[in-house]
N, C-alpha and C positions, 0 to 999 in steps of 0.2 A: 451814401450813409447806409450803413449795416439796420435792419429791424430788429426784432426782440430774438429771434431765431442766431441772428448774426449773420443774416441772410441777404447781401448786396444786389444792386440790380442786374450786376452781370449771371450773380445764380437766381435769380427768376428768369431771365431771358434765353439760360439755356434748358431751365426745367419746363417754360413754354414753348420750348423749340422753336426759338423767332431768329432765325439765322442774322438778318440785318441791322437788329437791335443789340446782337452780338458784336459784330464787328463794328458796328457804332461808337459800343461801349468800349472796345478792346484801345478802338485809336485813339479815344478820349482819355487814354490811362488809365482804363481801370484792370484791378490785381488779379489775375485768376486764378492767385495761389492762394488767397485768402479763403481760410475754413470755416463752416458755419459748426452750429454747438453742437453737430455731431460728424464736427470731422471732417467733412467732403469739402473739398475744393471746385473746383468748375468741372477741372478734367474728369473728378471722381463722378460728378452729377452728369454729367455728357457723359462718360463710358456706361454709365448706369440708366441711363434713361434717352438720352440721344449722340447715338455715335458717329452720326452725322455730323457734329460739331467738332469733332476731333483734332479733324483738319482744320479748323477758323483755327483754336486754340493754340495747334502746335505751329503753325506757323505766326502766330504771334508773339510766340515765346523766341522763337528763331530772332525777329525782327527785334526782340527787344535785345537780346544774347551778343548780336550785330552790334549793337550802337553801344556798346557800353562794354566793349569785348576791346582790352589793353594788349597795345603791339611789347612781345619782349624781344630784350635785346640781351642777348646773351653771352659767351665767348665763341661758343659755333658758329651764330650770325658775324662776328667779326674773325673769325678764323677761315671763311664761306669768302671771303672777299682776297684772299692770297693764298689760298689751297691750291692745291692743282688739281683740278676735277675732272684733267681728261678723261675718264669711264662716263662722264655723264654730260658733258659740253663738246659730245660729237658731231658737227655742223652735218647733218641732213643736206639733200637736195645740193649742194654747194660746189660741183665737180661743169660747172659752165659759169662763164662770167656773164654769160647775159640775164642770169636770176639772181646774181650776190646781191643788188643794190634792197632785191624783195627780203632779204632773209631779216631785218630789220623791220618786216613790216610797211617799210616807204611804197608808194603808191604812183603811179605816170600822172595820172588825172583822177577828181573825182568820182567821174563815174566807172573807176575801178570798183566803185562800193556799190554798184548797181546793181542785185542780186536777183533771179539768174541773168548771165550778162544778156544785153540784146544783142540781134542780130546786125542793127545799122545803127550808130549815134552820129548823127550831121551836127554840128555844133559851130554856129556865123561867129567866127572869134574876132569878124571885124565890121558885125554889127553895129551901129550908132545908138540905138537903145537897148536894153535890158527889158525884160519882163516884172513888171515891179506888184510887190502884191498889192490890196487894195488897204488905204487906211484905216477903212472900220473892220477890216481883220475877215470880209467874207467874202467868200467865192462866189460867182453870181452865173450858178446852170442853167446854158440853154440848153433846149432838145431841137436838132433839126428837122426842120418839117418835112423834108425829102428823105428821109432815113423812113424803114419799115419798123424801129424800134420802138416799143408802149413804153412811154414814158414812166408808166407806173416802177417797172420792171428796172429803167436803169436807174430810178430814184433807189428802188433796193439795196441792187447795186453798189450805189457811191455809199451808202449807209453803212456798208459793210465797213470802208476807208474811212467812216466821217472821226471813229473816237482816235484813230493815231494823228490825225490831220487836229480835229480839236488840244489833243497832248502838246501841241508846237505852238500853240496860238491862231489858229486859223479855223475860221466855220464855214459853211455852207449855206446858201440860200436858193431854191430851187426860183425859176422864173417863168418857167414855162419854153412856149416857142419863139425861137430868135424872132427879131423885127429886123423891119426891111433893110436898116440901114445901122444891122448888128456887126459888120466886117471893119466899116468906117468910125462908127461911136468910141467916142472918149470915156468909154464905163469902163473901170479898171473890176479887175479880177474876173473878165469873162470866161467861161469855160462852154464850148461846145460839143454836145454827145451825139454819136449817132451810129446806127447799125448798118453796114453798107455792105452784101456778101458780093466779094470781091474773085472769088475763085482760091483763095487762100485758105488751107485749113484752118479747121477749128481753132480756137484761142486766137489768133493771129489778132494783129492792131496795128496801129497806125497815131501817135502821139507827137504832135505839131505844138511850141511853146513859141511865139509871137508878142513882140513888145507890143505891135496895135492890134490883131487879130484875136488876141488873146490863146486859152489851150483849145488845141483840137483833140477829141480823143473819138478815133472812130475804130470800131471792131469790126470783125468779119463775122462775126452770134456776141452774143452778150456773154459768153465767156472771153471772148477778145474785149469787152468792155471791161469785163472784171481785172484783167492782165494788165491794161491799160492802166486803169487806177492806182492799181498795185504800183506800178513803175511812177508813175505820177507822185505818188504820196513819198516814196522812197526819194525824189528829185527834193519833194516841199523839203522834208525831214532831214536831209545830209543840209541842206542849203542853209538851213534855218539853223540846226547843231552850229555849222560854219561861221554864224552870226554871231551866235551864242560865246565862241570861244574868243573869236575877233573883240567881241565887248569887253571881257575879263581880262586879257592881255593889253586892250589899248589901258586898261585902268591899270593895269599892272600888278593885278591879284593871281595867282598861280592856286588851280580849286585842285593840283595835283597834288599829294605828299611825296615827299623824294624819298626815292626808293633803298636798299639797302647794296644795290647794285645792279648794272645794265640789265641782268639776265632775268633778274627778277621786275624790271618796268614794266607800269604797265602802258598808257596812251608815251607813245617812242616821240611823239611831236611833241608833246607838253615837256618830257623829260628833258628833251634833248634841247629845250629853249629856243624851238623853230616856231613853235605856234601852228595858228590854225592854216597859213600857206603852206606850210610844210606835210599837213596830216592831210589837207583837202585840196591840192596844187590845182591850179585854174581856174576856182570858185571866185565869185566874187564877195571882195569883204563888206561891200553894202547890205549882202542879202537878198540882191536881187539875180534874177534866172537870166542867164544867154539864151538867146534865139537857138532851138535846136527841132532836129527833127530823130525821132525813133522811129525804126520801124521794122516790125519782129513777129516773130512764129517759131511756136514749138517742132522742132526736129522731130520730136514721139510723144505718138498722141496717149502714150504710156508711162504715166512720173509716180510710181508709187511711192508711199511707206506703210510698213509693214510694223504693228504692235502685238507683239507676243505674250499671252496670259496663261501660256499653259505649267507655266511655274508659281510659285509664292508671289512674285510681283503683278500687283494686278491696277492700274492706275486708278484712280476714281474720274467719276465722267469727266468735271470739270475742269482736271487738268489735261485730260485728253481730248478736248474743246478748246483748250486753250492750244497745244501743241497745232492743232488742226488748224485753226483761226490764223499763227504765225506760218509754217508751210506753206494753207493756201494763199499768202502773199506772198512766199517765193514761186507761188506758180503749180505745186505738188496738185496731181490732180484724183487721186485713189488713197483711199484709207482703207488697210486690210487689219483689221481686231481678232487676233487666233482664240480662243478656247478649247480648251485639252478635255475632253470626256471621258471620267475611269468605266470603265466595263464594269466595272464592281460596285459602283457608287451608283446613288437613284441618280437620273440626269437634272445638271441646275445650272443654270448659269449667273456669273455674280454681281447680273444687272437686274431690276425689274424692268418689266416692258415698257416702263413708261421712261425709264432711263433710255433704251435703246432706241426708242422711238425716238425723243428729243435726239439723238447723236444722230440719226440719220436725216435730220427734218436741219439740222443745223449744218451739217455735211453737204447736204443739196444746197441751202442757201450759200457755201462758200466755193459752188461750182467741185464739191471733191464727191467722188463716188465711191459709198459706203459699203465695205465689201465683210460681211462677215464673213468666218473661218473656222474650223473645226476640225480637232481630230482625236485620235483615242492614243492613248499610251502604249496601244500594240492593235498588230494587223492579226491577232489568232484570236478572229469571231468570225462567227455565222452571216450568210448575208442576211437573216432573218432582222436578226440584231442591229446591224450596222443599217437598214434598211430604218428601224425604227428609232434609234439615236439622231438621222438623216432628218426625219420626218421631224418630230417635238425639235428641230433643230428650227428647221426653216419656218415650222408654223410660228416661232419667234422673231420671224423677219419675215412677214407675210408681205412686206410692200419693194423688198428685195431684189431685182433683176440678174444680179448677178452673186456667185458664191465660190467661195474656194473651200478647198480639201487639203487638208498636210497629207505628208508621207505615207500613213497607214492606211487610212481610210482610200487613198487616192491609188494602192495597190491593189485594193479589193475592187475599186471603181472601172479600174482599167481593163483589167481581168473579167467582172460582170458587165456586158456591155448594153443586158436590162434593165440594170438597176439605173444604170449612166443614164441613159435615153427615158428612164420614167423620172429622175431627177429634173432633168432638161425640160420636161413640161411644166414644171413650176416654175423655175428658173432659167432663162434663155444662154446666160452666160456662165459657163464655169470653169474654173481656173483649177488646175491640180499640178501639186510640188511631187516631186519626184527626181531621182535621180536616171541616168542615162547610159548606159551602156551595151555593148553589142550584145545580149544577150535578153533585153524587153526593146528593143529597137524596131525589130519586128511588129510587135505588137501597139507599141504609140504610132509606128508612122501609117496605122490603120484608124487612129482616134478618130471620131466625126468634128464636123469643122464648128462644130460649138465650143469645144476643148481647146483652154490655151495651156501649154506645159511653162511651170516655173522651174528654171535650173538652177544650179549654185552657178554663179562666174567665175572660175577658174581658167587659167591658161598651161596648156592649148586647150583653147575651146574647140570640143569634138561631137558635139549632139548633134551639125550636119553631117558628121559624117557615119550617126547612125540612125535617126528619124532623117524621113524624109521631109523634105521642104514646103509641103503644104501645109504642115503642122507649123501654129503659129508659136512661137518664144517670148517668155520673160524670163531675163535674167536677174539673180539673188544677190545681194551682197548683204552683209552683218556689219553692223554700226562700228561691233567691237573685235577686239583678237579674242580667239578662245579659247580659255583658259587664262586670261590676261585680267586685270582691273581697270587698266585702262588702254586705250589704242593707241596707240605709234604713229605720232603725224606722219611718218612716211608711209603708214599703211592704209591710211585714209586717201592720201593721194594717189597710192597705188591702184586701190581699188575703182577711185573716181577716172583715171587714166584708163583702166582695163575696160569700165563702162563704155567709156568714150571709144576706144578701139571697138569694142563688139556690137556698136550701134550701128556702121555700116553693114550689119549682116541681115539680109534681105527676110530671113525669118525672125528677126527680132523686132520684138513691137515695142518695149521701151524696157526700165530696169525698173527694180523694186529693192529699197534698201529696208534691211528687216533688223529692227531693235530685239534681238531675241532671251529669252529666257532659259539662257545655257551658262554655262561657268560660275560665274559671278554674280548672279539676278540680281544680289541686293545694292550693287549700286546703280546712284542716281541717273536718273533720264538726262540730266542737263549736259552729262558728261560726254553722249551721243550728236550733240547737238551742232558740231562740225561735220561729222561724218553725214548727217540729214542733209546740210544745207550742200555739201560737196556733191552728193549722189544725185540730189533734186536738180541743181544747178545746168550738170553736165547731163543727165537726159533733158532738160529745154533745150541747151543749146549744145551738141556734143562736138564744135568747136573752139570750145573754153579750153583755153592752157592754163590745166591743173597742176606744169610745172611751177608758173606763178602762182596762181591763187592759192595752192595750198598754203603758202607763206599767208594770206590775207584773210585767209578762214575768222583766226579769231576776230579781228574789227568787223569782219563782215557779220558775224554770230552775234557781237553784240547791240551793232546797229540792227539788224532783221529778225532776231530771236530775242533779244536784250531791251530793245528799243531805245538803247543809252548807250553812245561810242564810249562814254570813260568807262563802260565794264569791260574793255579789251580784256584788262588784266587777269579777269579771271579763267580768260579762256587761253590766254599767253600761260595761264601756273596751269590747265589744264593738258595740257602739249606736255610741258614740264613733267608732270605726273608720267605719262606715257613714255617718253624718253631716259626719266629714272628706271622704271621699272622695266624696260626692255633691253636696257643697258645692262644693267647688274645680271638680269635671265642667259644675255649671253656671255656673260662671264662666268658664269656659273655652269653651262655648258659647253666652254670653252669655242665662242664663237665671236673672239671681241675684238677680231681683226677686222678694220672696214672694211667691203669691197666695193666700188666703185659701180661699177656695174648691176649691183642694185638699187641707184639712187635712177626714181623718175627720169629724172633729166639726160640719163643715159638713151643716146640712141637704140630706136628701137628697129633691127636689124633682126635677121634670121636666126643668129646664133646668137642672139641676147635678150629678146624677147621673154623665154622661159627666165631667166635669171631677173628680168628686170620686172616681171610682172608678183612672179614669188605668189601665186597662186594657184599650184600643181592641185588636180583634188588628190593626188597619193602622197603630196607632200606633208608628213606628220612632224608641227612644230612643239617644239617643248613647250612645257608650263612652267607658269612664272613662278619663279620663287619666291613672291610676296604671296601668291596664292597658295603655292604649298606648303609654305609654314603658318598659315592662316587655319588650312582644313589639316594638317597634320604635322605641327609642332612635336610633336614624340621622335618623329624617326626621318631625321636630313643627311643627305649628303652634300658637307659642307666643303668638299675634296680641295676645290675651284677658288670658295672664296676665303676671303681674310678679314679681319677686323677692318684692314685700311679702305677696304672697298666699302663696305655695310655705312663706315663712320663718313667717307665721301656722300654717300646717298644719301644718309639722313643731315649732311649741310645744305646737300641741295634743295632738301624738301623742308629745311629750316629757312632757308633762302623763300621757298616758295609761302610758309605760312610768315614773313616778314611784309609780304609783296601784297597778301590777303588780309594783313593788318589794318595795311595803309590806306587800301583802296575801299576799307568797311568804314576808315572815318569820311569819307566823301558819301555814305552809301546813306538815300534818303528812307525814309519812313515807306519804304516800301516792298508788300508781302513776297512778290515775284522775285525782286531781285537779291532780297536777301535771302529767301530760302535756296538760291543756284549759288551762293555765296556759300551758305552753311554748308552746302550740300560739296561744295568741292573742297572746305576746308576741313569738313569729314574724312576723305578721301585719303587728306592730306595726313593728318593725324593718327588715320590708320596705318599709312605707309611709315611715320615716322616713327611709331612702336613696332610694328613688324621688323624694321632695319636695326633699332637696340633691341630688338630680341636675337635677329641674327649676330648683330656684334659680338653680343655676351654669349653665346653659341661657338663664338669662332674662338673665343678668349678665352670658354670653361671648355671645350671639346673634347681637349687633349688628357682632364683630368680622367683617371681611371673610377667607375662606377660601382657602386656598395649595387648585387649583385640580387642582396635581399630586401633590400631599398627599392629596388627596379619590378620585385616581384611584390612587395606590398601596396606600390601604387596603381599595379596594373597596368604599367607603362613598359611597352616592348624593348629590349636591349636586342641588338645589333652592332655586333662588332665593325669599327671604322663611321659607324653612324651617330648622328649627333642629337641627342632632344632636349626638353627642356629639362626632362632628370638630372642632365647635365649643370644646370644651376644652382646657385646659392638661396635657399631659400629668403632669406631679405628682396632678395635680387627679382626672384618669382613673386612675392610680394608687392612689390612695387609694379611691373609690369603688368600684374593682375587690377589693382587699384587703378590704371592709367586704362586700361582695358571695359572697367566700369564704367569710367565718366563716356568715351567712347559709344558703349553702348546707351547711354542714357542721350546720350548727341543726336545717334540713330534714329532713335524713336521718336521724335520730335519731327524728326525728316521724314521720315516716312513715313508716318502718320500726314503730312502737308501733301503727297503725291498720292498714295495708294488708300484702299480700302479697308478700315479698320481690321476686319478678321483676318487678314493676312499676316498682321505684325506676328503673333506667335512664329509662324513660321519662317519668317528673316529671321529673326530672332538668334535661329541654333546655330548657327555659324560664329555668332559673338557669342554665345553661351559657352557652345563645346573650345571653343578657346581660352574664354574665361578657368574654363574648367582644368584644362590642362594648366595654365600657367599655376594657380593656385596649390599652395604647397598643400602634403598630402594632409597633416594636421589641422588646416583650415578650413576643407570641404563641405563639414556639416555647414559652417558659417556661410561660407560663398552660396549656399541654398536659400538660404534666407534673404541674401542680398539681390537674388535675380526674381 
């Protein structure tokens, strides 16, 4: 009920800045578009008084957008279903018969979904009992008394696993130390912990699951306890999903909506009417565990990810707590957070201390090591300067151990080797990016052995053959293509392949996959979220065949990132996305011949190596044509494409937003999973305006151009070249109106991830497009609307 003001509880609870009273109120239905007698809505009283609430808001609005967001059906979705779309349905990976049966997504065994794989799964497939959970739904922890571990310590521990573990139906109850006659007892849901250094590196463990014994989970330190759990709660949660589906189909309810065609499915078991023996082969349908034994260790004691801030995108803590929180259950064991320093700007960084404090103090608690980063937008400063940028750097990470350096700063570093070595007394560990070649070789392979060098991964890998080998290596790889919107599943797995290759190189300590802030910054994190798990994966264990699993990414993403297998789909139309738009790039630069020998699954031999890894560092690949009519719709060369190509791509990505229909009426009341939903059917919608803008491009091209029409918009003419002057004003019209709602999609999203004073600056990319499409007579108007 509104007051006399017309002032509801949700706008007093964000004019008191009671964040929990907020989201209380939001799930309980209440309006945040409802205005008080002067006008303001929620959003206006939070951007005005607390912009901290920003993010509750817009992601409520997503979730509500979600559930009430109508699938259409139109003649392209049914023209999508008998077109010929070879440009865009070109089977990846598919040049061996031993991975066709993955290309479907199909799976050998469950614990294909075991993310990163272990080293040994024993599994008694002709055991007499099963592991059965307990009836009253709880787990019942011993600590063993011959273990050196403090119990206090792995109670922590398991607390970290307790809320995915509670999500499935199942709790925890701590018990103390086993009794004597704990091996023998008929107590169901035993679980036994203990700390045993075994000679086995760090993280290492050891996970024994027993129909009488109940669970063993022993570490080698209590980060092998933590890895342990991880893999444990991953076994509860596939096992339990398995149950879950098994129920629904014995009752004969189908929780999938049928899709608008194969390409566009999303869970391939549910579609394909195999059910859950089909998506989860081996499980058992009762829901109860096989006797099995793990037993595993990290390959490199080095599993970074790398978050880059030195652009417009800058994430807010919480969801970079959360990103962290899902990693360190794959295992990720380094969190590097970049900040870009202008030489010209007073120095700030866009956390307060007590934000960074909490992300470090949260980071420890998930066994990741919290590695700030830093650099300037150019190496032409003083070392006075750079000396004092250095300082007010780290006195913001006073509890710190270790730190990295980008590019610029880490030339001046290398070159001063005072400054290095009076850094190093603060800081024990320091990490610096830099690039390599015969000509500073010389001078790295003299670093002191506190210095570790970060490289890009490229093949041939040649930084042995100009530092020397007591200088230790991490290898770099980017989430994304650059200059691309989205990644190429086949470049994800390439890169996850080349890791794995370059891990047997006795100066590498492990990889670092880097989300960065180049090309494209303003799209969403979620869309990385294959490349993460791929990168993390194969540094634990770097012999993963990333020719299979890269087929398996998306279920695996949704099960370990998602925490819900029926979201495959989103990550099946995210691949899509990448495959559209890589496709068409090289049609458009006349590269749209397959060759075989750059699919992964090509042997990798002397002379195919280079071709198969496609990571040369002088190799300069184009840019994507969705991206360059994005930042320069004025002036295209359309030589390559045709209407038929443009109007192919945008069935396909009609296809894809049919597919994100369907799987948003299954999509429950919840923030996470519909803001990675909104967030790629953003993606989607961008690309399917950019493809009719190119259509109409290909269609109006050829018309000849009013000369003083060209000079009044201020829009460059170029002869053979195509822009949007080339259009019908109607036509610009409409495009620019489709452009709007777009942007207003945006900000809701990005507002849920990032930190409010960033939005202006995402911003100009949809602006300066806006602005172009908009015919020239409209301009003053289109002003008012941004």
């Amino acid at each position: 009920m509104a007051n006399a003001k017309d002032e509801t509880p949700l706008h007093t609870a964000v004019l008191k800045a009671e964040p929990e009273v907020v989201k209380l109120l939001l799930s309980s239905g209440a309006n945040p578009s409802l205005k008080t007698k002067k006008g303001q809505d929620a959003f206006a009283l939070a951007e005005t008084h607390n912009p901290a609430l920003l993010s509750l808001l817009s992601m409520d609005q997503i979730a509500r957008d979600i559930r009430h967001h109508k699938s259409v059906d139109d003649m392209d979705d049914r023209m999508s279903l008998i077109s010929c779309t070879e440009t865009l349905n070109t089977q990846i990976f598919n040049d061996s018969i031993k991975y066709e049966k993955y290309i479907e997504g199909e799976i050998d065994s469950w614990t294909d979904l075991l993310w990163p794989q272990p080293k040994l799964i024993s599994i008694k497939h002709q055991s007499v009992r099963n592991f059965e959970f307990p009836k009253d739904g709880k787990l019942k922890v011993y600590f063993d008394d011959c273990s050196s571990a403090n119990p206090r310590q792995v109670m922590q521990i398991i607390e970290l696993s307790k809320p995915l573990l509670v999500s499935v139906g199942v709790d925890i109850e701590y018990r103390g130390h086993r009794l004597a006659d704990h091996e023998t007892s008929a107590l169901e849901g035993k679980v036994t912990c203990g700390v045993f250094e075994d000679g086995r590196p760090s993280g290492s463990y050891t996970l024994t699951i027993d129909a009488v014994r109940g669970v063993e989970v022993i570490g080698s330190d209590y980060a092998g306890i933590r890895h342990a759990f991880a893999t444990f709660v991953q076994i509860v949660r596939l096992h339990k999903y398995a149950l879950h589906k098994n129920a629904v189909y014995s009752n004969g309810v189908s929780t999938t909506p049928s899709s608008p065609n194969g390409n566009a499915s999303g869970d391939h078991s549910i579609l394909n009417g195999s059910g859950t023996t089909k998506h989860l082969p081996d499980i058992s349908a009762d829901g109860t565990i096989r006797e099995l034994t793990i037993r595993d260790q990290p390959d490199r004691a080095f599993r970074a990810v790398y978050q880059d801030f030195s652009g417009c995108r800058i994430l807010n803590p919480d969801t970079i707590l959360k990103l962290a929180t899902r990693l360190s259950s794959c295992k990720a064991n380094y969190l590097f957070v970049n900040f870009e320093v202008r030489t010209t700007d007073r120095y700030q960084l866009p956390y307060t201390n007590r934000e960074l404090f909490h992300m470090m103090q949260v980071c420890q608690e998930l066994f990741i090591t919290f590695v700030p980063s830093i650099d300037t937008q150019s190496n032409y400063l003083e070392g006075d300067q750079a000396k004092s940028i250095i300082d007010q750097f780290l006195d913001d990470f006073p509890l710190c151990k270790v730190v990295h350096f980008g590019p610029n700063l880490a030339s001046l570093l290398i070159a001063d080797r005072k400054l290095l070595t009076s850094i190093q007394r603060r800081v024990p560990r320091i990490y610096l990016s830099t690039h390599v070649d015969e000509k500073n070789g010389p001078l790295l392979s003299t670093l002191p052995p506190f210095v570790t060098l970060c490289v890009e991964g490229t093949w041939p890998f040649e930084v042995e053959k100009y530092v020397s080998p007591r200088v230790s290596v991490v290898i770099k790889f980017s989430t994304g293509d650059d200059g691309y919107l989205c990644a190429a599943p086949e470049s994800v797995a390439k890169k996850a392949l080349l890791a794995a290759k370059l891990s047997d190189r006795q100066t590498v300590l492990g990889s670092m996959v880097c989300d960065l802030s180049t090309g494209c910054e303003a799209m969403p994190p979620s869309l990385s979220y294959m490349s993460l798990l791929a990168s993390v994966g194969v540094a634990y264990n770097s012999s993963t065949d990333m020719k299979k699993y890269a087929f398996l990414l998306p279920v695996i993403a949704a099960h370990h990132m998602l925490l819900d297998g029926d979201m495959v789909t989103l990550f099946e139309q995210v691949q899509t996305l990448g495959k559209v738009e890589h496709q068409l790039t090289k049609y458009a630069y006349g590269y749209w011949k397959p060759n075989s020998s750059s699919s992964p699954n090509a042997d990798i031999s002397a002379t195919s190596e280079t071709t198969l890894f496609g990571m040369s560092a002088n190799k300069k690949m184009p840019i994507s044509v969705f991206v360059e009519m994005i930042l320069n719709p004025e002036n295209m060369n359309m030589e390559r494409l045709t209407p038929v190509v443009f109007k192919k791509a945008r069935i396909e990505l009609k296809r894809t937003s049919s597919a994100l229909d369907a799987i948003s009426k299954l999509l429950p009341y919840s923030y996470d999973l519909a803001l990675v939903l909104e967030e790629i059917r953003l993606v989607t919608e961008l690309m399917v305006l950019v493809s009719k803008l190119g259509q109409y491009m290909c269609v109006y091209g050829g018309q000849q151009i009013d000369r003083k029409k060209s000079f009044e918009e201020g829009l460059p003419y170029s002869p053979g070249r195509v822009g949007v002057i080339n259009l019908p004003p109607a036509i610009r019209t409409d495009l620019a109106n489709t452009m709007l709602r777009v942007r207003g999609q945006f900000q809701h999203v990005w507002l849920s991830r990032s930190i409010p004073s960033t939005l202006q600056n995402a911003l100009k990319m949809f602006d300066n497009l806006f602005r172009a499409l908009l015919p020239h007579d409209l301009q003053e108007m289109g002003k008012q609307l941004l």
